[in-house]
C-alpha positions as CSV (number, residue, x, y, z in Angstrom):
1,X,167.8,113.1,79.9
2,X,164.5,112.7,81.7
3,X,164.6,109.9,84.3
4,X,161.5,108.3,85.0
5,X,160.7,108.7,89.0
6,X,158.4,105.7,89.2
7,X,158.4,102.8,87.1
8,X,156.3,99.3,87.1
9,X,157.2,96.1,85.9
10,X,155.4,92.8,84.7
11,X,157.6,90.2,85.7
12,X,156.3,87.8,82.9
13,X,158.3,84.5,81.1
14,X,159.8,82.6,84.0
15,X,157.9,79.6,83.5
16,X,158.3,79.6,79.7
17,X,162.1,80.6,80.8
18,X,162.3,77.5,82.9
19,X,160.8,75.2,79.9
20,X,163.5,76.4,77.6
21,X,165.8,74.8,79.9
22,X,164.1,71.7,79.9
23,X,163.3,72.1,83.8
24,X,159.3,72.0,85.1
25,X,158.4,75.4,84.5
26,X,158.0,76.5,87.9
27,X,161.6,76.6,88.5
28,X,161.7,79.7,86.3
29,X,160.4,81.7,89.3
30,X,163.8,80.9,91.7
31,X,165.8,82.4,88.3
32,X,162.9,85.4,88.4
33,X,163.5,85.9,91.9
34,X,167.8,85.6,91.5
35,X,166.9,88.4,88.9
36,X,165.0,90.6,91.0
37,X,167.6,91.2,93.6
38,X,169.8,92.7,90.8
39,X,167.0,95.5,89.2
40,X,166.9,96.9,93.1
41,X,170.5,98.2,92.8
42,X,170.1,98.4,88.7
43,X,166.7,100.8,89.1
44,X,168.7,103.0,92.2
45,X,172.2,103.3,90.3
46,X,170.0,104.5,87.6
47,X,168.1,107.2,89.0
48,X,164.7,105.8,89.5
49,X,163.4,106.8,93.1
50,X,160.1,104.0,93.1
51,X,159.5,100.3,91.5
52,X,156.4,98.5,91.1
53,X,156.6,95.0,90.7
54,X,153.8,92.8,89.6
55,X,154.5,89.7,91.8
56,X,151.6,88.0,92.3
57,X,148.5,88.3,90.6
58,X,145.0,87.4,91.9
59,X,144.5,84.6,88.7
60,X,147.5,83.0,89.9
61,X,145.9,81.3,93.0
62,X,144.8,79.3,90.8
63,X,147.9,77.4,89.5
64,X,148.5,73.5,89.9
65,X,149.2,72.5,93.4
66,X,152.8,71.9,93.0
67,X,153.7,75.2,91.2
68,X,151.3,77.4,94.0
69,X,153.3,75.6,97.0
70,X,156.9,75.8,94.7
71,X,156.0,80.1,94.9
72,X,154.5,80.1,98.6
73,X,157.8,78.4,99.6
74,X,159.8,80.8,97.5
75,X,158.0,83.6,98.8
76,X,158.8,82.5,102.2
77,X,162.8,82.2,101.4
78,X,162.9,85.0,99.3
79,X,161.3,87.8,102.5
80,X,163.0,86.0,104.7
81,X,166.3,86.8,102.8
82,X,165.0,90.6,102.3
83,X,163.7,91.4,105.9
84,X,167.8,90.4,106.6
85,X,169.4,92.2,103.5
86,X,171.7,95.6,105.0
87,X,171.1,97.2,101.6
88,X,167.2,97.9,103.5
89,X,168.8,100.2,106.5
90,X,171.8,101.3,104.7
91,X,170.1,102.8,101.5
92,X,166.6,103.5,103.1
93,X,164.5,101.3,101.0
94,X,160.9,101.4,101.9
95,X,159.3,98.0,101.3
96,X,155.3,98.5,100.5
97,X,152.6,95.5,99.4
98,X,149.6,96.3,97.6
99,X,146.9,93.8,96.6
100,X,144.5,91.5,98.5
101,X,146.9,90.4,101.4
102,X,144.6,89.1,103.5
103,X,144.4,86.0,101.1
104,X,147.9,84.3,101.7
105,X,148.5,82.1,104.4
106,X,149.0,83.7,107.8
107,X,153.2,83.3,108.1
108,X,153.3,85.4,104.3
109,X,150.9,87.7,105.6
110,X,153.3,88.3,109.0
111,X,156.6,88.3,106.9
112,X,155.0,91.2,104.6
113,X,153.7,92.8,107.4
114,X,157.3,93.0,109.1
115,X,158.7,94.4,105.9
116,X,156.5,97.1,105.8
117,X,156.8,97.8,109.7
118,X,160.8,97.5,109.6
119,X,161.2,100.1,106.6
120,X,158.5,102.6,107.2
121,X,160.2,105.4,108.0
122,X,162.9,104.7,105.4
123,X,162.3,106.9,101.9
124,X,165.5,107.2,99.4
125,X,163.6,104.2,97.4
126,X,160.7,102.8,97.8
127,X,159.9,98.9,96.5
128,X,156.2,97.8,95.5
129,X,155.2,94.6,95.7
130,X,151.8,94.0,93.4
131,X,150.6,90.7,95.4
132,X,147.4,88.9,95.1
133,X,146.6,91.6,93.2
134,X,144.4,92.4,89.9
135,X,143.6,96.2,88.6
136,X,140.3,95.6,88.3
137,X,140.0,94.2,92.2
138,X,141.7,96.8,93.3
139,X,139.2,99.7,91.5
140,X,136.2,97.2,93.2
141,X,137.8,97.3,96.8
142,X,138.3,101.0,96.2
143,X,134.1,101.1,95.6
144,X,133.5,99.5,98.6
145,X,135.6,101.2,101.0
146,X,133.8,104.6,99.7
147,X,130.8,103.2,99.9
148,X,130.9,102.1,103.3
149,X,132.4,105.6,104.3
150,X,129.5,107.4,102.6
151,X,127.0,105.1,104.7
152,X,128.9,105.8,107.7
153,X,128.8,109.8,107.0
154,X,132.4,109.7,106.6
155,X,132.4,111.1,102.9
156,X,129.9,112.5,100.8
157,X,129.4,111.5,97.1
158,X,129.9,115.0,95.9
159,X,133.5,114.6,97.8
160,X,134.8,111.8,95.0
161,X,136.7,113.0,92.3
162,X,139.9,112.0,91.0
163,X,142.4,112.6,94.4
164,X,139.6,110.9,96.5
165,X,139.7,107.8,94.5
166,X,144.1,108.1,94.8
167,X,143.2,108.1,98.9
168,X,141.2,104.7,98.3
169,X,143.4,102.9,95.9
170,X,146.0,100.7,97.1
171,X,148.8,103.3,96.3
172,X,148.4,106.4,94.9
173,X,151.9,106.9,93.1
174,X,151.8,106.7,89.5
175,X,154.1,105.0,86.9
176,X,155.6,107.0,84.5
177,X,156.5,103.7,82.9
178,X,155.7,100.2,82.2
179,X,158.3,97.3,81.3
180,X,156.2,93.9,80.2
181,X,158.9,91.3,79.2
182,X,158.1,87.9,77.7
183,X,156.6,89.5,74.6
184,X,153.2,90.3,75.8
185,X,151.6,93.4,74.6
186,X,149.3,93.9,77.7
187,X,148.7,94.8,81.0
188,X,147.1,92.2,81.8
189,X,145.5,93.9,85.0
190,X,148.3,95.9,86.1
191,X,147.6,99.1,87.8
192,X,144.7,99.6,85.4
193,X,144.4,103.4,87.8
194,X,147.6,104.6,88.2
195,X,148.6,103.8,84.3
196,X,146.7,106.2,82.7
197,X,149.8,108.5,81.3
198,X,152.5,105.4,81.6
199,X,154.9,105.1,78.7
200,X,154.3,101.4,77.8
201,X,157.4,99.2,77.1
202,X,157.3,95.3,76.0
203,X,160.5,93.6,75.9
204,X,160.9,90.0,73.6
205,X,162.8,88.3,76.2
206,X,162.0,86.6,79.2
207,X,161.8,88.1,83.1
208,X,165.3,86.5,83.8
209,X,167.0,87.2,80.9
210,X,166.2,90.8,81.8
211,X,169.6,92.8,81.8
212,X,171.0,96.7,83.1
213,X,171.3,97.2,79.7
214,X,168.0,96.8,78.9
215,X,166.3,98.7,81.8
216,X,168.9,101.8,80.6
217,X,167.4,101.7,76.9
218,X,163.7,101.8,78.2
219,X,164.4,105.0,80.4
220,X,166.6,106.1,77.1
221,X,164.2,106.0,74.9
222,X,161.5,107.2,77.5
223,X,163.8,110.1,77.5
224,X,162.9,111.0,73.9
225,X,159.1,110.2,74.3
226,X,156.6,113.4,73.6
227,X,155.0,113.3,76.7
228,X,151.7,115.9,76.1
229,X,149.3,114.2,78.7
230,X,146.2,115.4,75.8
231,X,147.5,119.1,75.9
């Protein structure tokens, strides 16, 4: 059976998880983070070699007060917890963060920053985190990096095709799938680039209600898919 090398995921429902419970609905995001920790090992004992996760999304900075702070805090715990977790040196997980960085506060910024420094040279499995991120920001920041190169004599316009714009993204690795749970049927932003040939999978349950079991149909059943690329 064919095993996806590269898969993304939409991390959506936590709050809507969290209501459900009759808690506020940012509480859903600790059981969406208790969740997460469990898909590493789920995603490696499976076979995938690289996750993308979509964390964090540009929109999202716009959230009430209480729920932004509730995440920032959790975000703070959560790396904290990771930059200390043995399963980092002792399976060679790279941790990578793509998005606009540079708009969390200074501490997140350091914490992701030490991630990436800490497991650099690590490459069995390699984790994505989609923060502050947005697809379309990402294909804008790409624009204006070449653009600046071109009026620096760096690169020339004739130079940009397809494999130039990969070197400008934020990563260049493509999914060849993408789990949305919650029972949205979009991407909603999400590696609007590198999804171009992804086998789309939307899943009527919420982020933490998300199971092994459910992961292992998606690649099953990604298995079976006709994948002709156009040809």
């Amino acid at each position: 059976m064919a095993i996806p090398n590269h898969i993304g995921i939409i991390l959506d429902g936590n709050r809507r998880f969290a209501k459900r419970l009759l808690l506020q609905p940012w509480k859903g995001h600790e059981f969406g983070a208790q969740k997460l920790e469990k898909v590493f090992d789920w995603a490696k004992e499976l076979g995938v070699k690289e996750i993308t996760l979509y964390t964090f999304s540009v929109q999202n900075f716009s959230r009430p007060k209480e729920e932004f702070n509730y995440l920032m805090d959790l975000f703070r715990k959560e790396f904290d917890k990771l930059m200390n977790d043995g399963r980092l040196d002792r399976d060679k997980i790279k941790i990578n963060f793509i998005g606009r960085l540079h708009l969390f506060s200074k501490d997140i910024q350091e914490k992701m920053l030490n991630l990436m420094e800490k497991t650099k040279d690590n490459n069995n499995f390699i984790i994505n985190f989609a923060m502050a991120y947005g697809g379309r920001e990402e294909l804008v920041d790409a624009m204006s990096k070449m653009a600046k190169d071109i009026k620096a004599g760096s690169l020339k316009p004739e130079d940009i095709d397809e494999f130039m714009i990969d070197r400008y993204a934020y990563m260049s690795s493509q999914p060849e799938m993408i789990i949305r749970t919650s029972g949205e049927r979009r991407l909603s932003g999400f590696l609007l680039w590198q999804s171009a040939y992804s086998e789309l999978f939307f899943l009527d349950k919420f982020w933490p209600e998300f199971e092994k079991e459910d992961l292992a149909k998606c690649i099953e059943e990604y298995g079976s898919r006709d994948r002709r690329f156009g040809k």
